[in-house]
VOKOLKE-491695 format. One line per field, with one value per residue: x, y, z of N, C-alpha, C, O in turn. Coordinates in steps of 0.2 Angstrom, whole numbers, plus 5000, padded with zeros to 4 digits. Each point is the difference from the previous one (the first is absolute). Layout:
BEGIN
nx c(X	...)
ny c(Y	...)
nz c(Z	...)
cax c(X	...)
cay c(Y	...)
caz c(Z	...)
cx c(X	...)
cy c(Y	...)
cz c(Z	...)
ox c(X	...)
oy c(Y	...)
oz c(Z	...)
END
This chain:
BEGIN
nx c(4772	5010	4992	4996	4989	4997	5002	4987	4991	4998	4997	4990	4991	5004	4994	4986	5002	5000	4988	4992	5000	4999	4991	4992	5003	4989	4990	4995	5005	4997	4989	4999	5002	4995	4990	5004	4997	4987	5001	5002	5002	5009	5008	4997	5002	5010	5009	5002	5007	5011	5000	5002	5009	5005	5005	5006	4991	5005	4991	4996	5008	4991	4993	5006	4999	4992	5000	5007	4991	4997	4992	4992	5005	5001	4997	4988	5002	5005	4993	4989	5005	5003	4990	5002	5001	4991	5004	4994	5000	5010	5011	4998	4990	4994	5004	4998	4989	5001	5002	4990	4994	5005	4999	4991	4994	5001	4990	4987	4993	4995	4989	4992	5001	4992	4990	4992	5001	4995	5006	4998	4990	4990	4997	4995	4991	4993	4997	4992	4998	4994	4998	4995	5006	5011	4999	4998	5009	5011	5001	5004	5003	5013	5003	4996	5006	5004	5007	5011	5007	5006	5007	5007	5001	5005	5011	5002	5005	5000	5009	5006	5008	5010	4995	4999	5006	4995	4996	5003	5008	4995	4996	4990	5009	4991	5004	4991	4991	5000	4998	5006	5005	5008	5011	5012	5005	5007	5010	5004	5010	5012	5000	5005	4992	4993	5001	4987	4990	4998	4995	4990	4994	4997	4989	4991	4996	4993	4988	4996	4995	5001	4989	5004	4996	4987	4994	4998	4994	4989	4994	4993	4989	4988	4992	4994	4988)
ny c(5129	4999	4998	5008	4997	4993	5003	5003	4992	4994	5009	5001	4994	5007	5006	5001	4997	5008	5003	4995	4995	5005	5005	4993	5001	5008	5004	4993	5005	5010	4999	4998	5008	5010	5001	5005	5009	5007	5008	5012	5006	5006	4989	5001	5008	5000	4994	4998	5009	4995	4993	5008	5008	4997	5004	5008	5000	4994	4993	4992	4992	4994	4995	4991	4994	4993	4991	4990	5001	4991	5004	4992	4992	4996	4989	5003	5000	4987	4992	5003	4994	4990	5001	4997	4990	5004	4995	5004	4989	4994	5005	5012	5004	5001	5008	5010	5006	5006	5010	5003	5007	5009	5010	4994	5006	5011	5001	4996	5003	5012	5005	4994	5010	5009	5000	4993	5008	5010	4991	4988	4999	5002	4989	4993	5004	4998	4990	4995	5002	4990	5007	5009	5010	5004	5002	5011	5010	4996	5001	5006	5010	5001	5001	5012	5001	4989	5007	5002	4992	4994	5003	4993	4990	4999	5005	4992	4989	4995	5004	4993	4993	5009	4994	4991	4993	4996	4992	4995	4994	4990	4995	5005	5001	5004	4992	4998	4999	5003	4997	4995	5000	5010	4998	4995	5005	5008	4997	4999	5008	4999	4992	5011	4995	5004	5009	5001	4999	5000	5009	4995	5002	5009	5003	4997	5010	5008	4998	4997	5011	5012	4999	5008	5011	4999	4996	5010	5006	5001	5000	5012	5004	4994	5005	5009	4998)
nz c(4766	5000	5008	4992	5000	4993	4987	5003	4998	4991	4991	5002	4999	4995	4995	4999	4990	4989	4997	4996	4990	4990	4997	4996	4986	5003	4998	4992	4993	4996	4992	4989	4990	5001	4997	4989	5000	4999	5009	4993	5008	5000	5005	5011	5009	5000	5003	5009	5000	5000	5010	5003	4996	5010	5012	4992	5009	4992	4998	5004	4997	4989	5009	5003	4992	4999	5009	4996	4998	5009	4994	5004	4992	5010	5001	5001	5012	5004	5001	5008	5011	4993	5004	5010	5002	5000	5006	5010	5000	5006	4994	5000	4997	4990	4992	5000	4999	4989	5000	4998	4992	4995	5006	5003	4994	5003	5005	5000	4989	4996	5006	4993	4995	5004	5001	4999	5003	5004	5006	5000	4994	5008	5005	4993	5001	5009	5001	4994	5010	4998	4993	5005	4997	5003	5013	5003	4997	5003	5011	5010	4994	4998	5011	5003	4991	5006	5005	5002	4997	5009	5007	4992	5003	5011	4999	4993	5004	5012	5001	4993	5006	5003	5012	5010	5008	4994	5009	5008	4997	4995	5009	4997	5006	4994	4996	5001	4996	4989	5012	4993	5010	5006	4995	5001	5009	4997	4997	5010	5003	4995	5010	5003	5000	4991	4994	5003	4992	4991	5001	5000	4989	5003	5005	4994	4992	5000	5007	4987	4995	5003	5000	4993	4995	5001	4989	4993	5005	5004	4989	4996	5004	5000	4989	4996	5003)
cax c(5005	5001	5001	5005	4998	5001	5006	5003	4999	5008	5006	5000	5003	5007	5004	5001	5005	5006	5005	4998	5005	5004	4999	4999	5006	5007	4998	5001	5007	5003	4996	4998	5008	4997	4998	5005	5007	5001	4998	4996	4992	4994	4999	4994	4994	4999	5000	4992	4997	5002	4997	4991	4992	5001	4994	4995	4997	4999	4994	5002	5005	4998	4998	5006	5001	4997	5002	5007	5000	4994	5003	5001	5005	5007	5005	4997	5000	5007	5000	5001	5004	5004	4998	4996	4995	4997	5000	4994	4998	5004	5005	5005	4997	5001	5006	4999	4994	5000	5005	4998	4997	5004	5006	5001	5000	5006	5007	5000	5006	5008	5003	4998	5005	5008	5000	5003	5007	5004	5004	5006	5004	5001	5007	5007	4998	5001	5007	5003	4998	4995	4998	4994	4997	5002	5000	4990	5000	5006	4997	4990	4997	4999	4999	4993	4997	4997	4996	4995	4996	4993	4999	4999	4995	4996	4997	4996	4993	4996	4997	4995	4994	4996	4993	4996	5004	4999	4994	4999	5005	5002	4992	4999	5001	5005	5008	5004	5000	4997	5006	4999	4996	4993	4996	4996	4995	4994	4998	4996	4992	4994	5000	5004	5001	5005	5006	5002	5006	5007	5003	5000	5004	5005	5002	5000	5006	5005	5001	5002	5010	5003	5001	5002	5005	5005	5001	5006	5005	5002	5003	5005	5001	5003	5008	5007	5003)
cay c(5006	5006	5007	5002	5002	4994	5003	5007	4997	4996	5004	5003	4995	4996	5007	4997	4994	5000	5007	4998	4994	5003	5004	4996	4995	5005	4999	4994	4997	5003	4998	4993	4999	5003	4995	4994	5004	5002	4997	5004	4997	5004	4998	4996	5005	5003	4996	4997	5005	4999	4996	5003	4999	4995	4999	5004	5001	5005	5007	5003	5002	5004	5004	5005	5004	5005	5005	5006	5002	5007	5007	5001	4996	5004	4998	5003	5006	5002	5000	5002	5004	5000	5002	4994	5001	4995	4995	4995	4998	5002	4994	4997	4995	4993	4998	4999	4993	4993	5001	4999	4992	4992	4999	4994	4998	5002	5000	4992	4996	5001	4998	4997	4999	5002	4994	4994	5002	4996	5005	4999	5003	5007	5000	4998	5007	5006	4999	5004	5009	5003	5004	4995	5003	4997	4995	4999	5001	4998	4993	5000	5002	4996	4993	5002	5000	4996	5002	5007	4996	4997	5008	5003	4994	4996	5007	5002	4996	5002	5007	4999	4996	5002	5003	5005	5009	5005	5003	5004	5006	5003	5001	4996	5005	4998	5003	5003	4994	4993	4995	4995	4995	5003	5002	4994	5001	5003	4998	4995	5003	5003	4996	4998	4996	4999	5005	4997	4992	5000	4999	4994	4993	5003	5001	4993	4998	5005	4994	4995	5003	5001	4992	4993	5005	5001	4992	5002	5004	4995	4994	5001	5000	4993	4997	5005	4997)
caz c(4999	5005	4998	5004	5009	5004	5002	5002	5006	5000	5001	5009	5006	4998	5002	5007	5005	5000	5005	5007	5002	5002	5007	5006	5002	4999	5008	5003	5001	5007	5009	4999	5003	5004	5002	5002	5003	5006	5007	5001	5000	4994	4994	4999	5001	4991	4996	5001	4999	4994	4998	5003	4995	4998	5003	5000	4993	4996	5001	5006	4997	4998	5003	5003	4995	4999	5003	4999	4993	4999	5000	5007	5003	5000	4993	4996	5003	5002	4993	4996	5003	4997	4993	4996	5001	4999	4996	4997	4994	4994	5000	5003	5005	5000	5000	5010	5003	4997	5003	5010	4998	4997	5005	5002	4995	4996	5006	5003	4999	4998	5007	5001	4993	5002	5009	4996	4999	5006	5002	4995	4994	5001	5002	4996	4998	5004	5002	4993	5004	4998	5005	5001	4993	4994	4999	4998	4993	4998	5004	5000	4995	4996	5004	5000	4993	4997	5006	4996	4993	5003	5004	4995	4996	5004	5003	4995	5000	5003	4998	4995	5004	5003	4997	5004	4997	4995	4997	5009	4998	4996	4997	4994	4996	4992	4998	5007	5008	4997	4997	5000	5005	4999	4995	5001	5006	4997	4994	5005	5002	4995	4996	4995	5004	4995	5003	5007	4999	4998	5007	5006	5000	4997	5008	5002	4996	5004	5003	5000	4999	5006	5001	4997	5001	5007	5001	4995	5005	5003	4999	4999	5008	5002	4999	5003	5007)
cx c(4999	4997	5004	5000	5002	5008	5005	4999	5007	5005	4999	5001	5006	5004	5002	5001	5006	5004	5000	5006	5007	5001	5003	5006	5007	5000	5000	5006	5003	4998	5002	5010	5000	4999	5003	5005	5003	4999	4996	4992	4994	4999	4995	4995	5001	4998	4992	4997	5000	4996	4991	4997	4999	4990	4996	4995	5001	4997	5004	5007	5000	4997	5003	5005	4996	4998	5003	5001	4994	5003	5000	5004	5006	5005	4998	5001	5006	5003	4998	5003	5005	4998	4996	4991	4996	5001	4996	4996	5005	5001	5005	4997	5002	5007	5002	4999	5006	5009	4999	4997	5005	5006	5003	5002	5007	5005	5004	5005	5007	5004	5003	5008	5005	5001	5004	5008	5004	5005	5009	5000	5001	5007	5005	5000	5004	5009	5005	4998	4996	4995	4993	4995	5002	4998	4992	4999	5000	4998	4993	4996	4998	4999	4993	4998	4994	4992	4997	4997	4992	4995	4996	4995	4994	4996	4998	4996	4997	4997	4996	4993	4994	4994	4999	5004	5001	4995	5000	5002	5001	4992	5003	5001	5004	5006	5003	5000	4995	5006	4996	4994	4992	4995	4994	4993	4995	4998	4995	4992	4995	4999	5003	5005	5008	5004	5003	5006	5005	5004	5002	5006	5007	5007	5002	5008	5006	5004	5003	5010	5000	5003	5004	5006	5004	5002	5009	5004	5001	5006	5010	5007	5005	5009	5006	5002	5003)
cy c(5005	5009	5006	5002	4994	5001	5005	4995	4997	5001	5004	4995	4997	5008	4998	4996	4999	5008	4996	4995	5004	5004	4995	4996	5007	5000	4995	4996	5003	4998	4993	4999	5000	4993	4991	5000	5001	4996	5001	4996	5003	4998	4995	5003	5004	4994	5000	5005	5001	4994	5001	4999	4992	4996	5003	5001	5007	5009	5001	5004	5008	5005	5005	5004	5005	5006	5003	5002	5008	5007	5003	4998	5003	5000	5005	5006	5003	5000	5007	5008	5002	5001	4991	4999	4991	4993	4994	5000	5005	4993	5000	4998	4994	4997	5000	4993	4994	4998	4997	4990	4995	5001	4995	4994	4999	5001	4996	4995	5004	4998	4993	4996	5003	4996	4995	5002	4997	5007	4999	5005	5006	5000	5000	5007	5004	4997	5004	5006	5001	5006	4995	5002	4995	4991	4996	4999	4995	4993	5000	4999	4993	4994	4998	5000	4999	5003	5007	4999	4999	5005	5006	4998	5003	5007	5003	4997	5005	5007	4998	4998	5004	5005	5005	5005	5003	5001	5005	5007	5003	4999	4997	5007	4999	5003	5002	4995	4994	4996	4992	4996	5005	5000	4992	5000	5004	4996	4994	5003	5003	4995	4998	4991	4997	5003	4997	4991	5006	5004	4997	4995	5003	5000	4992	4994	5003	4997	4995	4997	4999	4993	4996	5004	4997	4993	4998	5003	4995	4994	5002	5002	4994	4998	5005	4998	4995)
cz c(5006	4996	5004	5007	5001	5000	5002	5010	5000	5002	5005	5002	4997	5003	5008	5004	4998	5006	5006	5003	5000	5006	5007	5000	5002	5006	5005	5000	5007	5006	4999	5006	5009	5003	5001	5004	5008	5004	5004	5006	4996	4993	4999	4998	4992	4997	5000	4996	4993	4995	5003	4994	4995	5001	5003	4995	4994	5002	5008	4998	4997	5002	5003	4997	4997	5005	5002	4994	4998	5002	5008	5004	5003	4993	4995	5001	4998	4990	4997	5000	4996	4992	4998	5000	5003	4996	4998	4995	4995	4996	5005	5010	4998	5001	5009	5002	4997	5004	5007	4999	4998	5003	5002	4994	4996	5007	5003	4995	5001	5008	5000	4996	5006	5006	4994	4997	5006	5003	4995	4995	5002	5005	4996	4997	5004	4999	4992	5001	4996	5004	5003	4994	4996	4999	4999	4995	4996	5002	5001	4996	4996	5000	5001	4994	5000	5006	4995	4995	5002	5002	4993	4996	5004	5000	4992	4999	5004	4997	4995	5003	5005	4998	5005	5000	4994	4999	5005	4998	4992	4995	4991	4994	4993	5001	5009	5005	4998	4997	5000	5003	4998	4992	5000	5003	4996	4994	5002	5002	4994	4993	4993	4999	4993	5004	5008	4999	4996	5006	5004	4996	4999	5006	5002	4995	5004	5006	5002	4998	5005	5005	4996	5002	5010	5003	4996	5006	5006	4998	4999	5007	5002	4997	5004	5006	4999)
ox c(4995	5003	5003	5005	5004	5003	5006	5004	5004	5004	5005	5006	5000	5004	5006	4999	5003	5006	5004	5002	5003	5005	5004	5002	5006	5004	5002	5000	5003	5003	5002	5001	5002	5004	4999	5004	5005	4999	4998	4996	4994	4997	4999	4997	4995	4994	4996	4994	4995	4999	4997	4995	4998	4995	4996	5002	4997	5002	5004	4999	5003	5001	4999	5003	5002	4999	5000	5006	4999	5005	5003	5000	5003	5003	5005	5000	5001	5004	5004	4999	5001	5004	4998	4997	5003	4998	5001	4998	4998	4997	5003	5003	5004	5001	5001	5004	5002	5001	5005	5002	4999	5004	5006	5004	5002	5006	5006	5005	5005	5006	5005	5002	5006	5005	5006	5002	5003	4999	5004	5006	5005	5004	5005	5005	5006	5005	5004	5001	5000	4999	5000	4995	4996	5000	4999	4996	4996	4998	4995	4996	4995	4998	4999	4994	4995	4995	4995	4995	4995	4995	4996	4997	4995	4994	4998	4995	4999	4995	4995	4994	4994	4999	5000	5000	5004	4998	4998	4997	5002	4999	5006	4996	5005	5000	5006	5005	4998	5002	4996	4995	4995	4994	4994	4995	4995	4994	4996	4994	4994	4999	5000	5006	5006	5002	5006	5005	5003	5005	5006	5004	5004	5006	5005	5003	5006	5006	5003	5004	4999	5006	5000	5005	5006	5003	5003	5005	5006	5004	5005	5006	5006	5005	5004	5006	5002)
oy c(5002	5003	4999	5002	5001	4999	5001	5002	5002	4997	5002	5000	4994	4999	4999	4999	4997	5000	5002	5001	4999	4999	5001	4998	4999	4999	5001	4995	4996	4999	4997	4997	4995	4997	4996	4995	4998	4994	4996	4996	4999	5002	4997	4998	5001	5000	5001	4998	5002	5001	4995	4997	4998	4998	4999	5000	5005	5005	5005	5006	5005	5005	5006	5004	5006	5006	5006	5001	5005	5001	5005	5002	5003	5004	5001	5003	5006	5004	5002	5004	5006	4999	4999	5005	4996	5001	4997	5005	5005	4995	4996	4998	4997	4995	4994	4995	4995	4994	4998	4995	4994	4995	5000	4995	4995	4999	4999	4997	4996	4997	4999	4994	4997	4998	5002	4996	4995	5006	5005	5003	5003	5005	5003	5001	5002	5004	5003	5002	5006	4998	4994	4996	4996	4996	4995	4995	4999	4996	4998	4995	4997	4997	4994	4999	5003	4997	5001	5003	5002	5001	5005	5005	5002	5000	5006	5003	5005	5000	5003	5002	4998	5004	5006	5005	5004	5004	5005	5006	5005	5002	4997	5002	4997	5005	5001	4998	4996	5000	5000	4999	4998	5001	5000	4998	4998	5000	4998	4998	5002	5001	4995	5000	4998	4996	4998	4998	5003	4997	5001	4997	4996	4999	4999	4995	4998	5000	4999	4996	4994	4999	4994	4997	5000	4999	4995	4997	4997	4998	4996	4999	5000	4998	4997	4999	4997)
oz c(5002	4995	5005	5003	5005	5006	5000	5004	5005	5004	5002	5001	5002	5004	5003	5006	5004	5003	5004	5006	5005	5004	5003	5006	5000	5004	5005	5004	5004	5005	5006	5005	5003	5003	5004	5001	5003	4998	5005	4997	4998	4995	4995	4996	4997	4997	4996	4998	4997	4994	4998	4998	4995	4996	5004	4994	5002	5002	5001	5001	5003	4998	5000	5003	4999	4998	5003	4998	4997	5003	5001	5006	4995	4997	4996	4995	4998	4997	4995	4996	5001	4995	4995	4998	5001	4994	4995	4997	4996	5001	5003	5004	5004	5004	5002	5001	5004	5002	5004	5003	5002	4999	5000	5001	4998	5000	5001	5003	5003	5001	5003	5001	5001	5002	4998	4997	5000	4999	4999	5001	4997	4999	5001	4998	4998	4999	5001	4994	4999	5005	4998	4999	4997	4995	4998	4998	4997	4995	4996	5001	4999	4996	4999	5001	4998	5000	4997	4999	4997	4998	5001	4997	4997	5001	5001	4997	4996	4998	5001	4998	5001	4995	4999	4997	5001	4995	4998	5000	4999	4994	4998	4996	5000	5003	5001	5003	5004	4995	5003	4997	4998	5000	4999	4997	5000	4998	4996	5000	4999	4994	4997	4999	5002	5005	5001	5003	5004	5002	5002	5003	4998	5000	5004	5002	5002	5000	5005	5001	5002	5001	5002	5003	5002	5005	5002	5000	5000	5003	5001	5000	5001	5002	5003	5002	5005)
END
């Protein structure tokens, strides 16, 4: 049986991977459109940047955030210029970090949905005087479903899945930044080993959706092509 610290751990990491995916599918559809789009040469050098916390290690990722987070940093200065303050070992640190970390995650499929469109339908668009707004909306958008669908899955897994950035930046605090992986990590180091399997198998059932969830998108992909 879950007690209630084990679901006040859950419900933070479900909070945070739900704010988190949204953030990323509001901010990232603009870059993902952006990227499939332009011609720009500054679209290798983003994209590369974009995709970094793929093969970056976590702690390295996390470290630098934390020191754009500490109270001596320009970002903490300029923040607190304005009435804000530090963010470190908050939620909304975390929500940050989790947003930098799963970026590629949520970007990569939606770019990946607007390249495979093509240049035809926004043509048959502009000829009916669609505006290029309306035609994002209207054509794009929906054309890509099955890119944001995937982009959505992937950047909530991930947020649930992640450890060294939220530990770099948000340490093992109850209610505020003990989300999921870390509680594991401690109910490990303190021997609690019952609570650690029902966690772990828990994440492992969690997992294992995900995968049948993007093997379900794929297949359904292939039909619409």
């Amino acid at each position: 049986m879950l007690d209630p610290a084990m679901g006040e751990i859950i419900w933070l990491t479900v909070r945070l991977a739900t704010i988190t995916t949204v953030v990323l599918l509001v901010l990232g559809t603009p870059l993902a459109w952006w990227l499939a789009r332009t011609r720009s040469w500054w679209r290798e050098p983003v994209a590369a940047v974009v995709t970094l916390p793929i093969v970056l290690p976590p702690t390295v990722l996390g470290f630098y955030l934390l020191v754009a987070m500490s109270p001596a940093s320009p970002v903490t200065r300029m923040l607190e210029a304005f009435g804000g303050r530090s963010i470190a070992f908050t939620f909304e640190g975390l929500v940050v970090g989790s947003v930098f970390y799963s970026l590629p995650f949520v970007v990569n499929p939606i770019r990946n949905a607007f390249e495979a469109i093509g240049e035809r339908p926004l043509e048959v668009a502009a000829t009916l005087r669609a505006s290029r707004l309306d035609a994002f909306f209207t054509v794009a958008v929906p054309l890509a479903r099955a890119g944001f669908l995937t982009g959505a899955v992937l950047g909530f897994a991930h947020t649930v899945g992640e450890f060294g950035v939220v530990l770099m930046i948000g340490g093992s605090i109850p209610g505020e930044t003990k989300v999921l992986s870390i509680a594991i990590f401690d109910y490990v180091e303190s021997l609690q080993w019952d609570k650690a399997h029902l966690l772990s198998a828990g994440m492992l059932v969690f997992s294992f959706l995900v995968i049948v969830v993007m093997m379900l998108i794929e297949k359904r992909l292939g039909r619409v092509r």
